[in-house]
C-alpha positions in Angstrom: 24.6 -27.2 -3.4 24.4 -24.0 -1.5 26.9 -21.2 -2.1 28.1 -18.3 -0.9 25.7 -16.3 -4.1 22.6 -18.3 -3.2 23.5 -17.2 0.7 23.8 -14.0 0.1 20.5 -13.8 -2.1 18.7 -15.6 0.8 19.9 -12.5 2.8 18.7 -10.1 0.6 15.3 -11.9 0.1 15.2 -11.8 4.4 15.7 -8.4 4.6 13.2 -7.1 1.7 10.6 -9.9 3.4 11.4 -7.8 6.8 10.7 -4.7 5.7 7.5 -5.4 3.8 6.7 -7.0 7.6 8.2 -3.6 9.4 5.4 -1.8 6.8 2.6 -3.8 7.4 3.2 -3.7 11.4 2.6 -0.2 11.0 -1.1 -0.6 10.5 -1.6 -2.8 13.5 0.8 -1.1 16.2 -2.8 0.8 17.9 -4.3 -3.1 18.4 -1.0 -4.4 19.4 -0.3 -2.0 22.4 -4.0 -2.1 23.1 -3.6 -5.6 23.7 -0.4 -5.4 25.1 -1.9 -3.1 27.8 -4.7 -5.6 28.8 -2.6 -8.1 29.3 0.6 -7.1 30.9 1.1 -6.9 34.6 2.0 -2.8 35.7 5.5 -2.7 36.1 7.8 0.1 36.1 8.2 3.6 37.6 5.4 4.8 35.4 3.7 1.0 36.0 0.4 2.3 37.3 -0.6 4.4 34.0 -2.1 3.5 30.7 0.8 2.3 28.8 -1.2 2.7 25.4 -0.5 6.0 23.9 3.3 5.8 24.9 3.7 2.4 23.4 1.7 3.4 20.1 4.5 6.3 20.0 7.4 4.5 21.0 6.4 1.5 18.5 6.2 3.9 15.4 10.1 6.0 16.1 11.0 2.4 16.3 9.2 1.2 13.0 11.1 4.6 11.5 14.4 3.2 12.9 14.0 -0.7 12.1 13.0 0.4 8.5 16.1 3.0 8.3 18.5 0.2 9.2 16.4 -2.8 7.0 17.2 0.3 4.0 21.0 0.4 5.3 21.6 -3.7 5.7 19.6 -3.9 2.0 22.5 -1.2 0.7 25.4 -3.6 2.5 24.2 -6.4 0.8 23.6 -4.6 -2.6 27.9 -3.9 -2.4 28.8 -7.1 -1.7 26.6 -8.7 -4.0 28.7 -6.4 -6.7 31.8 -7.4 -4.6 32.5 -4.4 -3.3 33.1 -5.3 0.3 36.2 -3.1 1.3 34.7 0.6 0.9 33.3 3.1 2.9 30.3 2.9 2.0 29.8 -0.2 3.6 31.4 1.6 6.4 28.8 3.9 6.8 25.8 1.6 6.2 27.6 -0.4 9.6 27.7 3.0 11.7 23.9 3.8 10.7 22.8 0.7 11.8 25.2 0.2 14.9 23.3 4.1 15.7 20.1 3.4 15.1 20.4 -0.1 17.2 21.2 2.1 19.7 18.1 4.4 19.2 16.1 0.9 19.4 17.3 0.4 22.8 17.1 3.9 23.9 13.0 3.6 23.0 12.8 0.3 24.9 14.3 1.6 27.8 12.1 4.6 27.9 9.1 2.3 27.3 10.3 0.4 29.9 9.1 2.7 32.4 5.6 1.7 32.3 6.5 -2.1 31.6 9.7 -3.8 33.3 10.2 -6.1 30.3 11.3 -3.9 27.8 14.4 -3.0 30.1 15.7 -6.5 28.6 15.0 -5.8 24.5 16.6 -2.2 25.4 19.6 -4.3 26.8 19.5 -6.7 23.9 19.2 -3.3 21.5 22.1 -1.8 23.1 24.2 -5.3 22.8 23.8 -5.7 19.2 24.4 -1.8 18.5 28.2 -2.2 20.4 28.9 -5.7 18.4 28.1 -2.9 15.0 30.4 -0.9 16.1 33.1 -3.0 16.7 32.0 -4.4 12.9 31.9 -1.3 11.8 36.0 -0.7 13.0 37.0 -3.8 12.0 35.6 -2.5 8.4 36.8 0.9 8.9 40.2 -0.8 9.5 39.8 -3.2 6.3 39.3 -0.4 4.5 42.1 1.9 5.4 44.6 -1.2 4.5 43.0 -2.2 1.5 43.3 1.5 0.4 46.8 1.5 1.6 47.6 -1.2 -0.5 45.8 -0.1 -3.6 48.2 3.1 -3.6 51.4 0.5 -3.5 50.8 -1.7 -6.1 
């Protein structure tokens, strides 16, 4: 029977299997925008220029970011696995990662310069890092009334 501690340990085991993939991307990034480059149609202001060396640089500030906010989500989980779920803590972890969604989607716009594409995972970046943020003041706003209500009782 599944159950809400066997859910949240699958989430846990996701996150920990996503950053060990984040790490070992990092040693292929050079072959993947090398083969990115040969295949991909120019596209772009800058569409007409090797896009190798900016998506090599791009790629690794976003491995720094993905892995930043893997760390955060892996710290969200850890306090609700020891059902702390109300804090601030958890508050913060949400604005780190609504932020650094943001950064993701900054970097994919700017790589979409050379390539047209990535003007859609910037969008998609962008998306995700609002719906944080409204998670993150719905949590803010949790907290506040749990904290309210610890004082009255």
């Amino acid at each position: 029977m599944w159950s809400k501690t066997k859910s949240l340990f699958l989430s846990r085991v996701l996150t920990i299997a996503m950053i060990g993939l984040l790490c070992l991307l990092l040693f292929f990034i050079p072959t993947i925008a090398e083969w990115y480059d040969a295949v991909s149609d120019s596209g772009g202001i800058l569409g007409d220029r090797d896009v190798f060396i900016p998506m090599c640089v791009i790629l690794y500030m976003g491995e720094a970011v993905a892995i930043n906010a893997m760390k955060e989500l892996l710290i969200l989980l850890g306090n609700i696995n020891k059902g702390e779920v109300f804090i601030e803590r958890n508050t913060r972890c949400l604005r780190a990662i609504s932020w650094m969604c943001m950064s993701g989607g900054i970097l994919m716009t700017v790589l979409a310069l050379w390539r047209n594409i990535f003007i859609f995972a910037g969008f998609f970046c962008v998306m995700f890092g609002l719906i944080m943020r409204v998670l993150k003041n719905v949590f803010e706003k949790a907290v506040e009334i749990k904290s309210e209500n610890d004082f009255t009782i």
